[in-house]
N, C-alpha and C positions, 0 to 999 in steps of 0.2 A: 504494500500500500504506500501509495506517495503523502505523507503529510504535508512534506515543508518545500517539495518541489525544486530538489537540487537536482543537478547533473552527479551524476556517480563520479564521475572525474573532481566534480570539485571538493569533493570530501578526502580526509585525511584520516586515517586510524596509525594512534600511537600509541606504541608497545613500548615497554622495556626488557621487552623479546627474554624470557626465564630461559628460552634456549635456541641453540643454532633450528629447530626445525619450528619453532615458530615462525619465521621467516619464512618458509615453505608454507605453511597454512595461511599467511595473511599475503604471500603473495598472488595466491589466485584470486583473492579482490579486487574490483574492478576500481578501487581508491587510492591515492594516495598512498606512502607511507610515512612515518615520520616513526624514529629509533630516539629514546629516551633514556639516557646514561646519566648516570651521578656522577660518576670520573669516571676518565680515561686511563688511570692508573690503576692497576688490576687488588695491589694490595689495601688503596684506601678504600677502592669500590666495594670491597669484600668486609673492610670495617662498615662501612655505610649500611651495606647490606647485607647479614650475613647470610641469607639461603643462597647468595651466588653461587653456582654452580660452574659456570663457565668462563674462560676466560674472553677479552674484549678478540683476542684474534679469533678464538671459536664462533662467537656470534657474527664476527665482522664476516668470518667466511659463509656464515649464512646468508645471513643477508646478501650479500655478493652473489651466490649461487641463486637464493628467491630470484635477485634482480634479473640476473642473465634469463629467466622462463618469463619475461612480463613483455609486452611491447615498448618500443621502445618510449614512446608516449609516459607510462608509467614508470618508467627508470627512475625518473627526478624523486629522489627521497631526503626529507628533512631530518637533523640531527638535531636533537636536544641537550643540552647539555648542562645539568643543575648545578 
């Protein structure tokens, strides 16, 4: 159902992706993506957060892989960074 009458293009969904294969599930979205990090530094990001699991290269290589399956239209992805 359309409530608010966007283009699917113009929506954005932002994760703080808990792992490399979330990137795989939210890249078959026809949206946006935007990736949401506390640091880039793996040791403080794991104090910030402790259920980190992963490291920033592991998710960075997901997302990377998500991106290569999207058109290219949907490539462009937003970084967050708190």
């Amino acid at each position: 159902r359309r409530m608010f009458s966007l283009a699917q293009s113009k929506i954005t969904v932002s994760t703080v992706a808990p792992n490399p294969s979330a990137f795989t599930t939210l890249g078959s979205s026809p949206a946006a993506l935007a990736w949401s990090v506390h640091a880039v530094d793996d040791s403080l990001r794991k104090e910030l957060v402790p259920t980190t699991k992963f490291s920033m290269e592991e998710l960075k290589e997901g997302l990377v892989e998500a991106l290569k399956s999207r058109s290219k239209k949907l490539r462009r992805t937003m970084l967050e960074v708190a």
